[in-house]
N, C-alpha and C positions, 0 to 999 in steps of 0.2 A: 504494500500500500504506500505508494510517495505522498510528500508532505503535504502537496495539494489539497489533496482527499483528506487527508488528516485534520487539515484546516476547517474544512470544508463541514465535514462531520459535527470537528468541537461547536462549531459556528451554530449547527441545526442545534445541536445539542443545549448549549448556554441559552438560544431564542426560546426553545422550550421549558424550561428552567423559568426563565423569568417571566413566560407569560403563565407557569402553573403558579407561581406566589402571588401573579398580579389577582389572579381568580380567587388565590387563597383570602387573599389581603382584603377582597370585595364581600364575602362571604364571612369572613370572622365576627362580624357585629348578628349576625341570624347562628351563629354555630351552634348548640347543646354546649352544657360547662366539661362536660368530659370532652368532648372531641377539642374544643377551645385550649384546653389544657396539654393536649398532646401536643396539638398544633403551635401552640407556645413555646416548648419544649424543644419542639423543629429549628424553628425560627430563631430562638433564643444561641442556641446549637453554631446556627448558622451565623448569628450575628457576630460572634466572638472570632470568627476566620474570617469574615469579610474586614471585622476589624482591626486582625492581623495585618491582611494584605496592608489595608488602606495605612496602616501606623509605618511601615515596612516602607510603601510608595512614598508619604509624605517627607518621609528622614529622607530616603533618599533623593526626588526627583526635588525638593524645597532648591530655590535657588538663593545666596551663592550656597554652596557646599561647606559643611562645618570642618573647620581644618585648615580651609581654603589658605594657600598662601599667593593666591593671584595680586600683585601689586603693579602700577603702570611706574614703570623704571623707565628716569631720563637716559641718553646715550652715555655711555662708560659708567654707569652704575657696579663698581664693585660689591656695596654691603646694599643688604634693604631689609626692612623687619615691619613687622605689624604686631603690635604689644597685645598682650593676653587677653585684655578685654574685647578686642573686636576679633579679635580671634578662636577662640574655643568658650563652651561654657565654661561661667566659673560657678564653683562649690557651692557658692552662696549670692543666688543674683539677686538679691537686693535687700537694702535696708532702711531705716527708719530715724527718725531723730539721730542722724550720724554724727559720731563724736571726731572733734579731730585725729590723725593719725589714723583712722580707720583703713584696714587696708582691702582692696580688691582686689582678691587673686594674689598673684606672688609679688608683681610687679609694679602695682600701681594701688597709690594712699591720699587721699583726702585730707587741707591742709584745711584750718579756718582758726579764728579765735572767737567764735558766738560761744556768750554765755550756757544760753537755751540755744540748739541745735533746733532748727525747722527746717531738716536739710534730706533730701533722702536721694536716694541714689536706687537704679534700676538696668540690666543689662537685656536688649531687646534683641529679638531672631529679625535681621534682614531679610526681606522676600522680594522686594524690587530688583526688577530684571536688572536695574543699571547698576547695583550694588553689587560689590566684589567682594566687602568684611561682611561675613557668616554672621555676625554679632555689631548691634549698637550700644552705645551707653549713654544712658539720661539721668539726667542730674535735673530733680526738681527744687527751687529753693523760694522757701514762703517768707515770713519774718526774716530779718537777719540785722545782727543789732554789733556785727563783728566787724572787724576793718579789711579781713582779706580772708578769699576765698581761692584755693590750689588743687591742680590735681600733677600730680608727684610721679612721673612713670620712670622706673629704671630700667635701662637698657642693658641689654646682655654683653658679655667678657668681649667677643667679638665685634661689637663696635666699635671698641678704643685698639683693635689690632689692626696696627700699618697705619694710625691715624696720623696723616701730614698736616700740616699747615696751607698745602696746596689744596685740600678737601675745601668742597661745600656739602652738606648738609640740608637737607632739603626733608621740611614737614607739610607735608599734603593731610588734609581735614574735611569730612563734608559734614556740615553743622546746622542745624536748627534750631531756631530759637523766637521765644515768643515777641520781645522784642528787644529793642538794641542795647546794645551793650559793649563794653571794650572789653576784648582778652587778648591777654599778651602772651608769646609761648618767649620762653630762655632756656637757651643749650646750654648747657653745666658739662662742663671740661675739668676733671683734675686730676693734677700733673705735678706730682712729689707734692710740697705741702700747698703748692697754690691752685686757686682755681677762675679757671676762663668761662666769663659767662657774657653770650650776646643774647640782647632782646629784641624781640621782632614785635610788634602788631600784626596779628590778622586783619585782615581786608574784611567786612562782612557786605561785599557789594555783590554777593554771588553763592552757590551753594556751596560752592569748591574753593577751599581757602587753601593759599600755600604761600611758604615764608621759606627763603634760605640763608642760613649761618655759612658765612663766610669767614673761614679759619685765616686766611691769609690776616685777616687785621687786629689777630691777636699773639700773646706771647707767649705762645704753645709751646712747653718741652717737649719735642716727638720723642726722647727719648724716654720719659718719663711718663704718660699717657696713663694712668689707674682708670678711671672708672666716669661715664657719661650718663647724665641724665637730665631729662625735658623737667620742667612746670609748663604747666597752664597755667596762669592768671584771670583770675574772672573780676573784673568790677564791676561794682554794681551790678550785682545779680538778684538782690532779693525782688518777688515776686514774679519770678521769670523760670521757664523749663528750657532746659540747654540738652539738645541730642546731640552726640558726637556719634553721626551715623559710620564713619571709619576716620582710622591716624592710621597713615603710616609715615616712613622716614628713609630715608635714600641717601647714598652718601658719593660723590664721584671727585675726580681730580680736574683742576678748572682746566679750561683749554689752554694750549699753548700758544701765545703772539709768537 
């Protein structure tokens, strides 16, 4: 028997199938309580595999994919990373009246000085076709009676390996927010006991924000290179919801005149 038939067959087969339930399904309200019962039992039966498959199809077919390390790297991009929050589930996606130092995940913590916290944080499943991070992170913030507001992500050992001076650094963000507001991202460089930090502003004239640290205008020991890490700066954020639909970070060597 080739596949055709095969096909062909299952096809008659599943058409039959669903128009015996659709009869069943029109008939359950006139049934007897015994035969209703059975028929429950069918149904019931059946509903736990359909809602296998369909748990099975959603993880899988959901766009982007969880894991996903798809990132739009400039030309000569050596290093590129997407931090844990838009990247895989975390443990604990979300909380409540968050206290400072709270951390998400391994890599990223929550900076503020509010007496009372009215601060909560939430980690969202991306499903739009145009998103590439698996994962969002939203940050709701009500009251806020504190002078600053941070979000803290450390970047892995291999970001400070090979780091020149001739690098740029490049933070791409797509962000929403209810309304406006200034945040500023600053590269944290340190380099034996000192540390290089540039600040950039986001652009909020667009959904796609990106900012690049140029290392050439600082006094980087490439010899000496420990350890990198972003803030976000938020001001003036109370009464505002801040999505960080994806971050990621790129790092390349500037061209040569």
């Amino acid at each position: 028997m080739n596949n055709r038939l095969i096909l062909k067959l299952g096809h008659m087969f599943d058409t039959r199938v669903v128009r015996r339930w659709s009869r069943l399904a029109d008939e359950a309200a006139t049934l007897d309580l015994a035969n209703l019962r059975r028929l429950r039992d069918k149904a019931d039966a059946l509903r736990r595999r359909v809602e296998r498959i369909l748990h099975a199809a959603d993880g899988r077919l959901a766009l982007p994919h969880i894991g996903s390390t798809a990132i739009q790297k400039p030309l000569g991009t050596d290093w590129a990373y997407r931090p844990e929050p838009w990247r895989g589930a975390l443990p604990l996606p979300g909380q409540v009246a968050v206290e400072s130092r709270t951390q998400i995940g391994r890599e990223t913590t929550i900076f503020h000085d509010c007496r009372i916290s009215e601060l909560t944080y939430r980690q969202l499943r991306n499903l739009r076709e145009e998103d590439l991070a698996p994962f969002g992170l939203r940050l709701d913030v009500f009251r806020f009676d504190g002078s600053f507001l941070s979000l803290v992500i450390d970047l892995p050992p291999d970001a400070a390996l090979g780091l020149e001076k001739r690098h740029i650094i490049q933070l791409d963000t797509i962000l929403e927010i209810e309304k406006p507001l200034e945040i500023f991202a600053r590269l944290n460089v340190r380099h034996g006991p000192n540390t290089e930090q540039i600040v950039r502003e986001l652009p909020l004239r667009a959904d796609a924000q990106r900012v690049e640290f140029d290392l050439a205008y600082t006094r980087l020991n490439e010899k000496r290179v420990e350890k990198i890490w972003l803030d976000l700066i938020f001001e003036g954020a109370e009464m505002n919801q801040i999505t960080l639909r994806d971050l990621t970070l790129t790092r390349r060597p500037r061209a040569e005149v």
